[in-house]
N, C-alpha and C positions, 0 to 999 in steps of 0.2 A: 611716638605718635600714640595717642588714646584711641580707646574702643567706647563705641558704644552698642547700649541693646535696643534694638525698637520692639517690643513685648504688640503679639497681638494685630500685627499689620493684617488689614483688610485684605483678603484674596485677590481681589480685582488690582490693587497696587502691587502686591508681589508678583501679577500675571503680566503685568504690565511692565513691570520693570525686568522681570525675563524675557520678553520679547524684546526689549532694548538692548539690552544686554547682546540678547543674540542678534541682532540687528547691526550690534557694533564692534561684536568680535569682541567683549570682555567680560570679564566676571561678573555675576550682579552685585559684588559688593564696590567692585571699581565704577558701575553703571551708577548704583547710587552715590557715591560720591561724587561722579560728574553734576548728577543732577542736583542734588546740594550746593557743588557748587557754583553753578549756573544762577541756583536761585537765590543765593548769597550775592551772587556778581563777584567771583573768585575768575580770577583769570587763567587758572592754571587747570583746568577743566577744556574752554574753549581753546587753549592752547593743544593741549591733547588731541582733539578734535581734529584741528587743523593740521598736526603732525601724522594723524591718523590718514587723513585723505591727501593731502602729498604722497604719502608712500603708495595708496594704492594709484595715482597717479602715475608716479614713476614704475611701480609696476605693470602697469598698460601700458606705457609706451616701449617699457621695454619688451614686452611681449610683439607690440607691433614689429618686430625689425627696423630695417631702413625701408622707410618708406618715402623719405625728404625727396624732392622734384628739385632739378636743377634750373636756376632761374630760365634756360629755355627752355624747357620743357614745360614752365609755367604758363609761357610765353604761348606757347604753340596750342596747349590744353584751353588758354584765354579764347585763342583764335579758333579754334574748332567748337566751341561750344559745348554744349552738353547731347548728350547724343539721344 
C-alpha cells in the first residue's frame, strides 16, 4: 500500500477530522481514508461503516439480556394496553 503526505492541512480540517475520528472509534488516519473514500465512491469505506454499527448492534442487544415476550404475553400486553 502507498503513503501519502498532506503538507500544511488547515487546522479546522485536522480538528475536524479528530472529532470524527473520535466519533467513530478509529485513528484519524483510518477516519481520512474513509472519507477519501466516501468521496471517491470507494465501497470499501461504507462497508466498514456498516460493519462498524452491526457490532455495536449486536452489542446492545446483547447487553439487553432476554428480554423476547412470548407470543401471549404479547397477546395479553396488546390487551391491556398501555398503562
Amino acid at each position: 500500500m502507498q503513503n501519502i503526505v498532506l503538507p500544511n492541512v488547515p487546522e479546522s480540517i485536522l480538528a475536524s477530522l479528530r472529532e470524527r475520528a473520535l466519533r467513530h472509534g478509529v485513528s484519524i488516519e483510518q477516519e481520512a481514508m474513509n472519507c477519501l473514500g466516501q468521496a471517491l465512491g470507494e465501497s470499501h469505506s461504507s462497508t466498514q461503516e456498516v460493519d462498524r454499527v452491526l457490532a455495536a448492534v449486536d452489542q446492545f442487544r446483547e447487553s439487553l439480556g432476554e428480554l423476547y415476550l412470548t407470543e401471549e404475553e404479547l397477546q395479553q400486553a396488546k390487551q391491556e394496553g398501555r398503562p
